[in-house]
C-alpha positions as CSV (number, residue, x, y, z in Angstrom):
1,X,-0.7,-22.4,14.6
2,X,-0.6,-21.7,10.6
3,X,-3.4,-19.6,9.1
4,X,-4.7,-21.3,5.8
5,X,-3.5,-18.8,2.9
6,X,-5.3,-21.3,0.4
7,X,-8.8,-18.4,-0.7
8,X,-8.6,-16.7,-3.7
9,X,-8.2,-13.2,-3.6
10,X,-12.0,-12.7,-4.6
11,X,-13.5,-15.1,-2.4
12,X,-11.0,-13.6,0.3
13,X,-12.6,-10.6,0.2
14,X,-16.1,-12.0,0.8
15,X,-14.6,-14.3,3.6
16,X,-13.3,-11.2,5.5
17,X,-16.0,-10.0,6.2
18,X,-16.8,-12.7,8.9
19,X,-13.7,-12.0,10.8
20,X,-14.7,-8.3,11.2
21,X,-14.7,-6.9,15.0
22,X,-16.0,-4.3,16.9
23,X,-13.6,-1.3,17.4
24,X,-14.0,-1.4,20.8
25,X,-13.8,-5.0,21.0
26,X,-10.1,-5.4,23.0
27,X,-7.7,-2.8,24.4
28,X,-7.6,0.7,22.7
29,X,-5.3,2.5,20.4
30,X,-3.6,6.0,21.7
31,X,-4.1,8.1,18.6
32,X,-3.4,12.0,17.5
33,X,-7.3,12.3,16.4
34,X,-10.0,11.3,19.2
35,X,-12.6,9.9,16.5
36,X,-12.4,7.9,13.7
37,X,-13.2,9.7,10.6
38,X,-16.5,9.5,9.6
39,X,-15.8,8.0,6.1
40,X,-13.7,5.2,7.4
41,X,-17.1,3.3,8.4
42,X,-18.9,5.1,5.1
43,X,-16.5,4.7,2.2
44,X,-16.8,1.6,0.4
45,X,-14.0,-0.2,-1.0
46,X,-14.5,0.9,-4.3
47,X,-15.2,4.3,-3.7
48,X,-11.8,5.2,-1.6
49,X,-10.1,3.7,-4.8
50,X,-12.1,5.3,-6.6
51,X,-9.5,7.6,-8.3
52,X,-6.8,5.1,-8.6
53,X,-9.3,2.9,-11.0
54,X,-7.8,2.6,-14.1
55,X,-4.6,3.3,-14.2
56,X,-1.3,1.4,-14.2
57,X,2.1,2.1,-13.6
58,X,3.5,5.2,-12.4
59,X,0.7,6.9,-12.5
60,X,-1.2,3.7,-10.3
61,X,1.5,4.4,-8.1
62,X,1.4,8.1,-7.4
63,X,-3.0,7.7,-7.1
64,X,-2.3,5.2,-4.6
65,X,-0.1,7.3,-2.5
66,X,-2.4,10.4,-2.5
67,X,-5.2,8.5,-1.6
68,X,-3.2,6.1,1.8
69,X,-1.6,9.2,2.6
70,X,-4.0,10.3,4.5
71,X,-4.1,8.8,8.1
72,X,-4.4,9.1,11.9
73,X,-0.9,8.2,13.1
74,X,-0.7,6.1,15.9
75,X,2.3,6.3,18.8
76,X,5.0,4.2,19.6
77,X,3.5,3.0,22.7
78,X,0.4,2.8,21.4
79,X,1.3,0.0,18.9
80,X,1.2,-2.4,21.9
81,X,-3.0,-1.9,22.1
82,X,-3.1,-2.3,18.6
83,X,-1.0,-5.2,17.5
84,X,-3.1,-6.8,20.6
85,X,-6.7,-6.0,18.2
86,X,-5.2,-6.1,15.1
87,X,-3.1,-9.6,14.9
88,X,-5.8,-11.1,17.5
89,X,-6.0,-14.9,16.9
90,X,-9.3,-15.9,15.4
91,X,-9.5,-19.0,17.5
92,X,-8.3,-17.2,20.5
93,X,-9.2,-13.5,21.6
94,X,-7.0,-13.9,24.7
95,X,-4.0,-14.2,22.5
96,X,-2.0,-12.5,19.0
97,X,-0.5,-14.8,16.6
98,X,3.3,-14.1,15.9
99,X,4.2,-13.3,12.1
100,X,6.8,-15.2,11.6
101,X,6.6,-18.0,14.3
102,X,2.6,-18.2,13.5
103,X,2.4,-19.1,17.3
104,X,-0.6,-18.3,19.3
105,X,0.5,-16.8,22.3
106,X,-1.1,-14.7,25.3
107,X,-1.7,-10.9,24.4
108,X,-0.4,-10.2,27.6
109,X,3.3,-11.8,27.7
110,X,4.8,-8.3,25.0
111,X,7.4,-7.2,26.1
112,X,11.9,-7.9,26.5
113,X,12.0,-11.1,27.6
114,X,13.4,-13.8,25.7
115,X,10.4,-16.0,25.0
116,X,8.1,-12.8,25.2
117,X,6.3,-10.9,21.9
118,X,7.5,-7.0,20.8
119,X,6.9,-5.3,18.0
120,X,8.4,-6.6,14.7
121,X,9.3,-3.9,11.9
122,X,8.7,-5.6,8.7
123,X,10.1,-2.7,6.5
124,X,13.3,-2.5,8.9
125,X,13.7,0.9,10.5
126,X,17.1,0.9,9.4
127,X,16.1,1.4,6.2
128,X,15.8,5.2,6.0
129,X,16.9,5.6,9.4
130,X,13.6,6.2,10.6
131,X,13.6,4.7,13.5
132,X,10.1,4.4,16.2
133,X,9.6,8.2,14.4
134,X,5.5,8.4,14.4
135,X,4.6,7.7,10.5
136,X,6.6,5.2,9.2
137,X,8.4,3.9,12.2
138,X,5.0,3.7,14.2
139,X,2.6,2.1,10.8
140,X,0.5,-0.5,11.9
141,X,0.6,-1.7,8.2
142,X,4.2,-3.1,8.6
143,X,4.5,-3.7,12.2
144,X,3.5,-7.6,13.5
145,X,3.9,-9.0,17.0
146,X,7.0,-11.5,16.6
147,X,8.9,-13.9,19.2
148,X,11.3,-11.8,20.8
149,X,14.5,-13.8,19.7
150,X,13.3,-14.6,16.0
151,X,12.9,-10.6,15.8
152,X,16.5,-10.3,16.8
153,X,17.6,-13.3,14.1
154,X,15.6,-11.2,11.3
155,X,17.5,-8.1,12.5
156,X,17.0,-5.6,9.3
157,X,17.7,-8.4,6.3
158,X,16.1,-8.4,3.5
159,X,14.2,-10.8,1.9
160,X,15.3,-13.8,0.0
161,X,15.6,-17.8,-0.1
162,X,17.6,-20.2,1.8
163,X,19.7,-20.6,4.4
164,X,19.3,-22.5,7.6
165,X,16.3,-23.2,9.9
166,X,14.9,-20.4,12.1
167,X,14.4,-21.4,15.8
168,X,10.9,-20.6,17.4
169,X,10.1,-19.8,13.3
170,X,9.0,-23.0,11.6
171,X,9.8,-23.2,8.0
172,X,11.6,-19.7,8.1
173,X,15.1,-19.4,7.2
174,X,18.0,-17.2,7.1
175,X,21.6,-16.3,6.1
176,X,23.7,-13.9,6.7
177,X,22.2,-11.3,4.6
178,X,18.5,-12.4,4.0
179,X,15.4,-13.7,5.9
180,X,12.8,-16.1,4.2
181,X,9.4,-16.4,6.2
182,X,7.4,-19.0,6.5
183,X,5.1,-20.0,3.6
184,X,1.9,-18.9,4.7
185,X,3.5,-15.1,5.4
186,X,5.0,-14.8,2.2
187,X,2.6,-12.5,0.5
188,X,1.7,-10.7,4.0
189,X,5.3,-9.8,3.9
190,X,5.3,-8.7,0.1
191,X,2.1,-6.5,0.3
192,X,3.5,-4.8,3.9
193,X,6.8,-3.7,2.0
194,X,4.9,-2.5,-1.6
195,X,2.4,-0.4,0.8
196,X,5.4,1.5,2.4
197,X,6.7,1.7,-0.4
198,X,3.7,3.9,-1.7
199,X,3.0,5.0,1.1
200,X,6.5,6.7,2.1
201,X,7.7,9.0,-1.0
202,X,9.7,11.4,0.3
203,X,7.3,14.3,0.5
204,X,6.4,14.6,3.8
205,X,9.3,14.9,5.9
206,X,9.8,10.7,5.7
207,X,12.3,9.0,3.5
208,X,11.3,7.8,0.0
209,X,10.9,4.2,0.6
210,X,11.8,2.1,-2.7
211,X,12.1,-1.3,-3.5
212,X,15.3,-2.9,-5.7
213,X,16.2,-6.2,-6.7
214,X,19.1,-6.9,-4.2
215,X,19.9,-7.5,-0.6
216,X,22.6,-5.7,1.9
217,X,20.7,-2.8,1.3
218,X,22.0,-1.3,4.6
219,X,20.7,2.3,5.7
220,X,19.4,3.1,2.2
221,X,16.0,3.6,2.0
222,X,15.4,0.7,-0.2
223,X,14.0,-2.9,0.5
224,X,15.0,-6.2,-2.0
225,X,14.4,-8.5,-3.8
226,X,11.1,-7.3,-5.3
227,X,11.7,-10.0,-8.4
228,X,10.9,-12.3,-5.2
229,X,8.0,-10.3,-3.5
230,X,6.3,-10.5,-6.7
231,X,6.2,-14.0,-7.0
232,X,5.1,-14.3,-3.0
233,X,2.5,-11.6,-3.6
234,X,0.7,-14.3,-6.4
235,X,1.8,-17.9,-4.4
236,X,0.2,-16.4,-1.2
237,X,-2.4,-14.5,-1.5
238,X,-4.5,-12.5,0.8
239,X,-6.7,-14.8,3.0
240,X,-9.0,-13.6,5.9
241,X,-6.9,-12.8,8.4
242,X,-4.5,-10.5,6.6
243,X,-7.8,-8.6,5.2
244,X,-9.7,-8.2,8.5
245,X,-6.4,-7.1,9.8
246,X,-6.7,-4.1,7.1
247,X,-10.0,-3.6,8.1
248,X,-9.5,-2.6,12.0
249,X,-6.8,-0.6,10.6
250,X,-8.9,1.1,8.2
251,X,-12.1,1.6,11.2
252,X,-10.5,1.9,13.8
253,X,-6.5,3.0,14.0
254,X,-5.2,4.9,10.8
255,X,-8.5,5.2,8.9
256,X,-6.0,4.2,5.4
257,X,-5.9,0.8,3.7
258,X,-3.3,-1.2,2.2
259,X,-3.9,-1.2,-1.5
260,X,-2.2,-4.2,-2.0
261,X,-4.3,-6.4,0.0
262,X,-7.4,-4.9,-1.5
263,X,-6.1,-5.6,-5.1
264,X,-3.2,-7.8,-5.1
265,X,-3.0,-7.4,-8.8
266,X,-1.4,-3.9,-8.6
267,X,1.7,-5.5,-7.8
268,X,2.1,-6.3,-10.9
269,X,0.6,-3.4,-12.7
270,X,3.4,-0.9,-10.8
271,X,6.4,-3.1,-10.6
């Protein structure tokens, strides 16, 4: 199944709101706080923005990290529930649709096996060596339920063009240093790296996420090519799965939002 990415980021945002569920609509999250916070259903959009609004650059950047920053952290095991609410198919609540494979396939077949679903690091955990640490190697804004063997084939690349077909991944490629998702992921994978890369900045114990221009980036802490992730951010933007994924985050998980999917034009105002 392929999710149209065709809305405009403004009408996106209007269309997201009929894709909204109940928090207690499939299986639960295990999380360090027993409640939501109470401004995750109050805060308007606007308002928990409210002191990033105008400015750019650096200083965008360091408003936007204050404000994410703060957030319920969810467990390793409890990113199975999640991924199960968060990546629901729209046309199927019995089943998650896979990143990058965009196959519909039963909630219930996650696990090892070889044609099951597990949990797919977008921001590789390699990349800081943070591993399934809660925080960065346990955020439900980079983490995506993905075909078992195509996670494997991604293995911690980064992101680039080219190279030769995927298996189980139409229209997704990869060499022996970089993985190129399908079309109709591109900007979800663009706006999942930029938010760890705001997110993670070194001052809380976690690596400082960056992003750079290359690829082998190995165990550094860094994530390329962002000349790339730019130009995904504007070719795909935000439709209404992506942003009714960041709303169940936001209500009912880590009560934080990903900036980027909010305002995809920040992209450009901090790289």
């Amino acid at each position: 199944m392929r999710i149209s990415r065709t809305a405009p980021w403004a009408a996106g945002l209007a269309a997201a709101a009929l894709f909204l569920i109940p928090a207690t609509a499939t299986a639960g999250p295990q999380r360090t706080a027993a409640t939501p916070h109470a401004a995750a259903a109050a805060t308007s959009v606007d308002d928990y923005y409210a002191a990033a609004q105008g400015k750019t650059g650096a200083a965008l950047k360091t408003a936007l990290h204050d404000i994410i920053k703060n957030q319920t952290t969810v467990t390793y095991d409890g990113v199975w529930n999640a991924l199960k609410v968060t990546d629901q198919d729209p046309a199927n609540p019995n089943n998650v649709i896979l990143v990058y494979s965009g196959r519909s396939q039963s909630k219930n077949t996650n696990g090892g096996g070889v044609n099951d679903w597990n949990r797919e690091h977008v921001w590789a955990k390699s990349h800081g060596d943070f591993g399934t640490v809660t925080g960065p190697g346990t955020d439900l804004h980079h983490l995506r339920p993905e075909d078992v063997t195509v996670n494997s084939t991604r293995g911690n690349k980064d992101f680039d063009m080219g190279g030769s077909p995927v298996a189980e991944a139409p229209g997704s490629y990869t060499d022996a240093d970089s993985f190129e998702p399908r079309d109709a992921v591109k900007g979800d994978v663009a706006r999942m790296l930029l938010y760890m890369a705001v997110r993670y900045e070194g001052g809380d114990g976690f690596p400082d996420l960056e992003m750079n221009d290359k690829v082998n980036n190995g165990t550094a802490p860094l994530f390329g090519r962002i000349s790339l992730l730019k130009q995904w951010n504007q070719m795909d933007p935000p439709d209404a799965f992506e942003q009714r994924r960041n709303q169940v985050i936001f209500d009912t998980y880590q009560h934080n939002r990903n900036p980027f999917i909010d305002h995809p034009e920040w992209v450009n105002s901090i790289w």
